[in-house]
C-alpha positions as CSV (number, residue, x, y, z in Angstrom):
1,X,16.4,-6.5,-77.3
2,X,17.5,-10.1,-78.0
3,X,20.8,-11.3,-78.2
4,X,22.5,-11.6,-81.5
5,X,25.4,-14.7,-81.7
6,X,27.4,-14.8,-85.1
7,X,30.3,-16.9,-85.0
8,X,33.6,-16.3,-86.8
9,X,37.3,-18.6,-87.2
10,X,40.5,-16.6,-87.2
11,X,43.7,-18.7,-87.0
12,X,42.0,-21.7,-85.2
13,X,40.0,-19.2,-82.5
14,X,36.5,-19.5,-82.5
15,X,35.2,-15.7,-82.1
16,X,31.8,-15.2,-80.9
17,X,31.0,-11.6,-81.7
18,X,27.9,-10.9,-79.4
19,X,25.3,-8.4,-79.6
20,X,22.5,-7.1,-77.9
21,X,22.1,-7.3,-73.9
22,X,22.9,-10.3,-72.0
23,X,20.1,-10.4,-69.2
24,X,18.1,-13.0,-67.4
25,X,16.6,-15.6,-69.3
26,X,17.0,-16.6,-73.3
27,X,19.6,-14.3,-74.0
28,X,22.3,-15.7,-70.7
29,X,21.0,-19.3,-72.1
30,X,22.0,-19.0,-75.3
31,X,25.4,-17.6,-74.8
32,X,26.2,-20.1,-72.3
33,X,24.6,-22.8,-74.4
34,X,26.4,-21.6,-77.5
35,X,29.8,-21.8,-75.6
36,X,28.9,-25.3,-74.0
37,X,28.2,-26.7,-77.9
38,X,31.7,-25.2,-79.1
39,X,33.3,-26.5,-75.8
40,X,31.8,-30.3,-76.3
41,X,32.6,-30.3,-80.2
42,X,36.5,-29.8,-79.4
43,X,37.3,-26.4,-79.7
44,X,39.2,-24.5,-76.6
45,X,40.5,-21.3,-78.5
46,X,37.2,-19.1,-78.2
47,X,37.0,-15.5,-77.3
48,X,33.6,-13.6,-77.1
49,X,33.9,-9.9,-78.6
50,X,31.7,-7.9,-76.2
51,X,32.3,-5.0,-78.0
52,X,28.7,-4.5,-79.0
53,X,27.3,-5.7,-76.2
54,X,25.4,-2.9,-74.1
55,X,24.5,-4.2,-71.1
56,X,24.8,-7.5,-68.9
57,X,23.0,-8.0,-65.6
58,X,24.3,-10.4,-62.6
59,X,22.6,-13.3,-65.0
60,X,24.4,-12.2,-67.9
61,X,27.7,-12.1,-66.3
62,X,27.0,-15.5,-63.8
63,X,26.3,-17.4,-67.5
64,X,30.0,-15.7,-69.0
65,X,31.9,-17.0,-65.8
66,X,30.6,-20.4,-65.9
């Protein structure tokens, strides 16, 4: 299952809601890559909603803490 990244503003917060499974590969890429772009076009407000994410493996959570 790929990972699904829609992005949402509340009150100047970027809010990434993901969904899917965060694993090794595309899907760790592309939230880290997606949070990098946000990061290097100004914004620092951002909170990722996990709620509907099912599962993230050491990848996953190595490409959140970075």
């Amino acid at each position: 299952m790929s990972l699904d990244i829609q992005q949402r503003e509340h009150e100047g917060i970027v809010i990434l809601d993901l969904k899917g499974r965060i694993t090794v590969g595309p899907e760790a890429s592309a939230a880290r890559d997606r949070v990098r772009s946000l990061m290097d076009a100004g914004s620092k407000n951002i909170i990722l909603n996990l709620a509907h994410v099912d599962y993230i493996d050491r990848t996953g959570l190595g490409a959140l803490v970075m």
